[in-house]
Each structure stands twice: as C-alpha cells, then as structure tokens.
C-alpha positions in Angstrom: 10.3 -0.1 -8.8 12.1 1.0 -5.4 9.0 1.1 -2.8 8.9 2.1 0.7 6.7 0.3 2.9 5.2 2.8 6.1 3.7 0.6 9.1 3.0 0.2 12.5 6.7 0.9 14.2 8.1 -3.1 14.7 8.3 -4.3 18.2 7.2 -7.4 20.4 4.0 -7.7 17.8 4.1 -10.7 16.1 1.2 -10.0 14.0 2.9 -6.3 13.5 6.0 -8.1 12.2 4.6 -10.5 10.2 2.1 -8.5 8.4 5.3 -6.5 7.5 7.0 -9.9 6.2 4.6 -11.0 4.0 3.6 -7.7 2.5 7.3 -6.7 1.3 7.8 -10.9 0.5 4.6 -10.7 -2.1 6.3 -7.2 -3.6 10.0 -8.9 -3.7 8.3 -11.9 -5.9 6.4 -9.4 -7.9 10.6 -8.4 -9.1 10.7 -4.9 -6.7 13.2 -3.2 -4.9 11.1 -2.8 -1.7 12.4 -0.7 2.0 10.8 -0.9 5.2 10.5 3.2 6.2 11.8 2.5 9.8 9.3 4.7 11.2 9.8 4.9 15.3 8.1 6.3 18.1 8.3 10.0 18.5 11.6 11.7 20.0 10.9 13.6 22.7 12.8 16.9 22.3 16.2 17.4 24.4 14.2 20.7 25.8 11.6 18.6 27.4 13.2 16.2 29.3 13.8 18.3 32.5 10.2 18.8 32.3 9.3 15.4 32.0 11.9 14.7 35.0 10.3 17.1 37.4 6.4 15.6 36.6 7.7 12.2 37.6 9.5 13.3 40.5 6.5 14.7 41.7 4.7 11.7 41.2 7.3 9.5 42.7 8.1 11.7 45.6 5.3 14.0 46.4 2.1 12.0 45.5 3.9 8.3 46.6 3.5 7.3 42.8 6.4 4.3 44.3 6.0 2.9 40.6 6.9 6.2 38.8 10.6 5.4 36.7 12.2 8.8 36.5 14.4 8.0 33.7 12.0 6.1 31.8 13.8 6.7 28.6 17.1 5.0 29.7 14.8 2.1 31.1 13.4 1.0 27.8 16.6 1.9 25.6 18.7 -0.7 28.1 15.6 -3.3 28.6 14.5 -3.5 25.0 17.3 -5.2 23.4 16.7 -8.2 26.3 12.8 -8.5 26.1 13.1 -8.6 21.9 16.3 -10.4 21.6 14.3 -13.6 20.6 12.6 -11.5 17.2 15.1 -8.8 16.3 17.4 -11.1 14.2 13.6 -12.2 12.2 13.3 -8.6 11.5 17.1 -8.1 10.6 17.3 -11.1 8.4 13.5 -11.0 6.4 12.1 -7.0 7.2 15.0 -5.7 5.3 16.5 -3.5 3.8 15.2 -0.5 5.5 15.7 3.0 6.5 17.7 3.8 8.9 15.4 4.9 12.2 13.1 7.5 11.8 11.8 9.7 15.0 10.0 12.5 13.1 8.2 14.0 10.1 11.4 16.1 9.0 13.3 12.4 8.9 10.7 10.8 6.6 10.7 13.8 4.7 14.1 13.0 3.9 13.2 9.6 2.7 11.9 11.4 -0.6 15.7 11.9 -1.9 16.0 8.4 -1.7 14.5 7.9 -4.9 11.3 5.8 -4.2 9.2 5.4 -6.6 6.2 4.6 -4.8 5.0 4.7 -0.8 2.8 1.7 0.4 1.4 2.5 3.7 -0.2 -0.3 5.5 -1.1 -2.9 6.7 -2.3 -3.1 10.2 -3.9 -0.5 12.4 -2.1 2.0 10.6 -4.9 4.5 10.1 -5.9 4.4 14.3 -4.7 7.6 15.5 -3.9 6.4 19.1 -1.5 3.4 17.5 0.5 5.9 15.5 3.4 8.4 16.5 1.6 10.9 14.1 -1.1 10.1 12.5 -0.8 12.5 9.2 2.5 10.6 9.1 0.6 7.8 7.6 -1.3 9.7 5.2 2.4 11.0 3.9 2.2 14.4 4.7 5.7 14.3 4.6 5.7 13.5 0.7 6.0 17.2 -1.1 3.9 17.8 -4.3 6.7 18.0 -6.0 6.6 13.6 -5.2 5.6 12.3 -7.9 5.6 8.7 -7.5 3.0 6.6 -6.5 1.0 6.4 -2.6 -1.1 3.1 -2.1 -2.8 2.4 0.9 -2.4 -2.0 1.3 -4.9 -3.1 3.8 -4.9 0.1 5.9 -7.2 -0.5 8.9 -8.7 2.3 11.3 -9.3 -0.5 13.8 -11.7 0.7 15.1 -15.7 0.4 14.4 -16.2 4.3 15.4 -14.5 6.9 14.0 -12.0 8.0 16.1 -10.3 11.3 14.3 -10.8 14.6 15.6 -12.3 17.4 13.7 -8.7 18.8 12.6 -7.2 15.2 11.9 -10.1 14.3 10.0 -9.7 17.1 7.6 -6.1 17.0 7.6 -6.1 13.0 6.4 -9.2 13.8 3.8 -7.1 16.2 2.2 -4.0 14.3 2.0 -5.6 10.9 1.0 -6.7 12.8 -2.2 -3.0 12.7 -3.4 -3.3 8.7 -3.2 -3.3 6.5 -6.1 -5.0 3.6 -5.2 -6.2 3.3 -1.9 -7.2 -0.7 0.0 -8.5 -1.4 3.3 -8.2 -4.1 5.8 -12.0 -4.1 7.2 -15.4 -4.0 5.0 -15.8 -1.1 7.8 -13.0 0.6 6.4 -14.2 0.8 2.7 -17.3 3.0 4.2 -15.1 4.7 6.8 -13.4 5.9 3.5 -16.5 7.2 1.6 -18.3 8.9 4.4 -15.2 10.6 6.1 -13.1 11.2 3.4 -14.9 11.0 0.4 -12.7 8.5 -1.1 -13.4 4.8 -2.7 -11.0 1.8 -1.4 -11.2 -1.4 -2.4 -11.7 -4.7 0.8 -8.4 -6.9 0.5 -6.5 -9.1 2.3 -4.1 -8.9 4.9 -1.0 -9.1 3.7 -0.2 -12.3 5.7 -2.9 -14.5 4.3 -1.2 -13.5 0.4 1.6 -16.3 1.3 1.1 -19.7 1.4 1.3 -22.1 4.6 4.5 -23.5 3.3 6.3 -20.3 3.4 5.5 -20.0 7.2 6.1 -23.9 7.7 9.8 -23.1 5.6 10.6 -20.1 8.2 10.0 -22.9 11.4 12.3 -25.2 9.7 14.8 -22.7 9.4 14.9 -22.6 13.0 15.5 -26.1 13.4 12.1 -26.8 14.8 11.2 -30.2 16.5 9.0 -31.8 14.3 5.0 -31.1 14.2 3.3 -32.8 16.9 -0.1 -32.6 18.1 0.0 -30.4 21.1 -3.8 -30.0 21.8 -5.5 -26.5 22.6 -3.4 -23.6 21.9 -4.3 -20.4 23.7 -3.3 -17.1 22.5 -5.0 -14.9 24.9 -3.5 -10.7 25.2 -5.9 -9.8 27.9 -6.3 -12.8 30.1 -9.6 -12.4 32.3 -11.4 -15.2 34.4 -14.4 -15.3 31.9 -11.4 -16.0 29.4 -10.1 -18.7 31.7 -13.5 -19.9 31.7 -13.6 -20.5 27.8 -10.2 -22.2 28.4 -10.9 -24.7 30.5 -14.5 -25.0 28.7 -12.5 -26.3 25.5 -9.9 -28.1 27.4 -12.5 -30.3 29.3 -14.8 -30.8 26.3 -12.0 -32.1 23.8 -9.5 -33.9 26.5 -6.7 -31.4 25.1 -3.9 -30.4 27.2 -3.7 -26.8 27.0 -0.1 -24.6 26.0 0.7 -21.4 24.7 3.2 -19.5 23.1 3.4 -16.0 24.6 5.0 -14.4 27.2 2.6 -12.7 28.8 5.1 -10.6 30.8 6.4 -9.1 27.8 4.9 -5.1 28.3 5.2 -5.6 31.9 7.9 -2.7 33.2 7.7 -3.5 36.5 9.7 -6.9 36.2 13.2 -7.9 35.2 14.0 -7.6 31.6 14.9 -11.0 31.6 11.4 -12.2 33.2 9.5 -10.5 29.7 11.8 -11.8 26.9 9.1 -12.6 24.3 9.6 -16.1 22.0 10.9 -15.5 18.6 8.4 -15.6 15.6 9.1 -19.1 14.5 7.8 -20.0 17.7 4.8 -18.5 17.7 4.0 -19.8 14.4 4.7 -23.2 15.4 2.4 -23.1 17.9 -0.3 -23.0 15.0 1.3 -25.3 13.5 1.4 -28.1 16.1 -2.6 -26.9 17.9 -5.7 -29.1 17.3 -7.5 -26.4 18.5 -7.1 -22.4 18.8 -8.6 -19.9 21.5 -7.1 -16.3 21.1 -8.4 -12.7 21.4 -6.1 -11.5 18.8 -6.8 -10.6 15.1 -3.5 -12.0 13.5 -3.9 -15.1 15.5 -7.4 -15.6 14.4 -5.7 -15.2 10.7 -3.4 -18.1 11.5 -6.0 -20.4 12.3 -7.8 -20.1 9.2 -4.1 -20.3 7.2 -3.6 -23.6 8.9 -6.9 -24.5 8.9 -6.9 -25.5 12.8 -10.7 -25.0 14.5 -10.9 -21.9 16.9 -12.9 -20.0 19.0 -11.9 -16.0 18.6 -12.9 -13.9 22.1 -13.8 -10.7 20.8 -11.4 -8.2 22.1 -13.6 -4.8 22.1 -10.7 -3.1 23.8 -9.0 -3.2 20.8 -11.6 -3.2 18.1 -14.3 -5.7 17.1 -14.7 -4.5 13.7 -11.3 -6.6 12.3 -12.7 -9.9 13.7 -16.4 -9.1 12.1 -15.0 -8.3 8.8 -12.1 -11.6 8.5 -15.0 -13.9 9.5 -18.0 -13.0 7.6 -15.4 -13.1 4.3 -15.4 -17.0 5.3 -18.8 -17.4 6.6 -17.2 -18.3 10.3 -18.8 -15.5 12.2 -20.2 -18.6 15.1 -16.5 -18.8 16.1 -16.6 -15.6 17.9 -18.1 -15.2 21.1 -17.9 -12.5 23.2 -18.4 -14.7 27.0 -17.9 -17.8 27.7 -21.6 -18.3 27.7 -21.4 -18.3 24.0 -19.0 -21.1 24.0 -22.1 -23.8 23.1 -21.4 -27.9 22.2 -23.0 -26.7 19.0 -19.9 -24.5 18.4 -17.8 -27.5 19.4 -19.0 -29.8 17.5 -19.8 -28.1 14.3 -16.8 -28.8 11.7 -15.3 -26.3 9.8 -15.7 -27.1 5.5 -12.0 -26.1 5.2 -11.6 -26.9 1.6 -14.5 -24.3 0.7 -12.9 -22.1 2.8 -8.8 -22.7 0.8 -11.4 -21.6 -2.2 -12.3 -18.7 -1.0 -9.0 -17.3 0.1 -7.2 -18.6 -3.2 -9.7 -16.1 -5.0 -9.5 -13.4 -2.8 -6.0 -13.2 -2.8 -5.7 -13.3 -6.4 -8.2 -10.2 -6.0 -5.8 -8.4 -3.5 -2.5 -9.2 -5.4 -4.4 -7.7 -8.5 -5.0 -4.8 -6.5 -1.3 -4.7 -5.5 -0.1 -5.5 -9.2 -2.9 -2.7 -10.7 -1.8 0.0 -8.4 1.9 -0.4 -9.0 1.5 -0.3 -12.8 -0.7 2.6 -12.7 
C-alpha cells in the first residue's frame, strides 16, 4: 500500500523525529510504500505581513519592546538551516520520501491525487491543539468523502490530562474521527478522552519508537562513526532547567560518584543569540548519550522512552508544563511509576537504591509491541 504518514511538523525534536523514524521503519518492513506528508507551520498570507510589520514596530519603537525582531520571518528562514544543520541530513536520508512542504489545508488536500491508499496520523502530541498548525488538519479534514482509502490514528496523543478543545473544535474532530478506520492512542488517558469526547473506541499502543529494537538505534550511532560505548556516568536530559531540577542533579551525582554530561543544546529555541551559539547535536548523538549513561535524569517523555529501551536506571521530573499524563501512562505499562518525582524531595535513597527487574520489563514490551504491530498490521488489512 502507498501510505502517508501526518505528524508533528519535524524540527530540533529529537523525540518528534524519531517517533517519525521508527513508525515509517516498522511500515517499510511490513513491505509498504510509506511518505512523510511534510506538513509545516502555517503560511502567513502575503496580505498580512504589513500588518504584522506595523504591530512589531509598535512594540519595538513605541512601547521599547528592544527585543521585538521586525522581520521575524526572514530571521528564522536564514537561522534555521544553522541551528538544524546537525539533524536535517537524519531526516533527508531515513524520514523519506516525503511530500514536498505543505503550509495549508488546500496543499494537503492536494496530497489525495497522489494516490495513497491509506493516511496514518500520529504519533506524538498530534491531537493537542496548541502543538498543531490546524488542528482539524490532523483529523484529515482535508481528505474528501470521495477518499476512499484507509485513516488510522497510530499512537495519537492529546498530551494533555484535560481536555483542551473548544466547543467548535471538539465537534469539528468528533465528526471527522467518525470517517476513521481504526483509531490508537499514545496515553491510557487517551483511550477515555476518545469515548467521552468523541464517542469513539481506540485501542492503548506503543509509541512507535519502542516497536524497534535497541540494535537498530545502536546500528544508526555506528553509522556515524561513533567512538565506542563508554561509561559516561549520569546523563541529564533536562528541557526546562530550574534550580529544584539542579537539585535532583547534583542529588544523583553526589549519591552514585557519577560525573554528570548531557547531550542537548540548551540554546537551541533561544532567538536572541547567534545561530551558531543554538546549533542542536545531530540524532546519533543524542542517542548515544543513552547509550553510554549509567544513569538518566530527564523531564522529557521520549527520553524517559529511551531509558527503558536501553534499560539504563532513571529518574523522570514530571514536566506538568507539557503534560503529565504521557509520563503516568508509559510508566504504569511497566510498573515504574516510583521513577517519577515531581521535586527533588521525592528523590529518596530508596528510589536510588531500588533496582530495576529489567528482564521482566524486555517481557513486557516484547508483548506489547507485538500487540501494537497487530494493531498496525489489522488496521492496514482492513
């Protein structure tokens, strides 16, 4: 089948571009023809832009708004290519083929003369409205009923613990998910989010990223011509870096004797430096860093998923600025809720000490992701 894979619009995310990777991987193997819809942010319309221009002069000039950009735009276009140079060539080589960019509803409406067969939309935080350039965009309400191929939701998540739609969007999506053949979420939150808002059933899977194997991450670091694994000691993956944060840090780092490294750039959204000051590490990077930790503190979901891959010990800081649902749902699947903590308080010896039974937990995700690639295999054959 030719399928068209609709996520999350690929940037600086390295859990945006791998859960990308892995999900159009697993549907290459299962012997289809599969696209990545390049889906970008929205256009802003050539009308507006003098409009825009004369807001941010006010700002800059009037109000003393001194860090106001007036041609943000041009900013971004020219900076962009710097801060991502590092993961654009992952994405050329493995996210691929794809569309050609997409800025708007009428362009992916196009997409359905390019005969797909079926539309995957997923995964990540695909089904958040304030992550998306449209949010109907990711129920397909650019597919016609005259489509009349296959839309599968894989690992959708709303991100969220609280529903987050308005009145109009919520009625909008209810309709449209109606049209769906089979429909997954990312979340156990998600499955109920389904029922009660849209009156729909969907089915708990996996991330796409946990349906490969450790080896086909370890294979993409080689390819890089990584150093060879070494034990680095505590890895720290931290977004939103905060002094009870540090305090969690340095917790860890005293307790085991670990040096501490990381492998982020956390300059990377800041506009206000030099391009070349926020050039993020490439993916094969990042996941060496896994690789090479005895130890993992992070805030993010997709790092959180790594840990468990590689079975390294961790301590998740629950991000509730970006949703605590994800981390509740991954962890109770392998009975590892005591790894998050939401202060440093929380950060006990007892949490230290205890050992992880890794080899219960390799059980567990063998048979869930023969579950999810069932799902995958089931919905396709439909």
């Amino acid at each position: 089948m030719k399928i068209g894979i609709l996520t999350l619009p690929l940037h600086t995310n390295y859990g945006g571009v791998l859960q990308a990777y892995a999900l159009m991987t697993v549907l290459k193997r299962m012997g289809h023809d599969v696209w990545l819809i390049d889906r970008r942010m929205n256009e802003m319309p050539k009308w507006r832009y003098p409009l825009a221009i004369g807001k941010r002069m006010i700002l800059k000039y009037a109000l003393g708004k001194k860090g106001t950009v007036l041609f943000i735009e041009n900013k971004r276009a020219k900076e962009y290519p710097i801060v991502s140079k590092n993961i654009q060539p992952f994405i050329q080589k493995h996210i691929a083929p794809s569309t050609k960019p997409l800025g708007n509803t009428q362009a992916l409406a196009a997409t359905a003369k390019d005969g797909f067969d079926a539309y995957i939309v997923g995964s990540d935080q695909v089904w958040r409205p304030n992550y998306t350039p449209k949010i109907q965009n990711y129920f397909f309400d650019f597919l016609g009923d005259d489509f009349k191929g296959k839309r599968i939701s894989y690992a959708a998540s709303f991100g969220s613990e609280n529903w987050t739609y308005s009145d109009a969007e919520t009625q909008q999506c209810k309709s449209l998910i109606q049209k769906f053949t089979s429909i997954s979420v990312r979340e156990e939150e998600g499955v109920h989010m389904c029922k009660n808002h849209f009156n729909v059933d969907a089915t708990w899977v996996l991330d796409p990223t946990m349906l490969l194997e450790v080896s086909d991450y370890t294979t993409l670091i080689n390819s890089k011509n990584s150093t060879k694994p070494q034990n680095k000691g505590l890895l720290t993956y931290l977004l939103d870096m905060s002094e009870d944060r540090q305090k969690v840090v340095n917790r860890v780092s005293t307790y085991f004797e670990y040096k501490t490294f990381s492998i982020n750039n956390t300059n990377v959204e800041n506009e206000s430096l030099p391009a070349e000051e926020r050039i993020a590490p490439s993916i094969e990077h990042w996941l060496e860093g896994f690789r090479d930790a005895e130890f993992v503190i992070t805030d993010s979901f997709h790092a959180c998923v790594y840990s468990i891959l590689f079975n390294k010990p961790f301590v998740v800081y629950g991000n509730k600025k970006r949703g605590m649902a994800r981390f509740y749902s991954l962890l109770k699947r392998y009975g590892l809720e005591d790894r998050l903590v939401t202060s440093s308080k929380d950060v006990t010896d007892a949490i230290l000490e205890s050992s992880i039974n890794w080899d219960g937990i390799n059980i567990l995700l063998k048979k869930y992701k023969e579950q999810s690639e069932k799902f995958l295999s089931e919905s396709l054959g439909r």
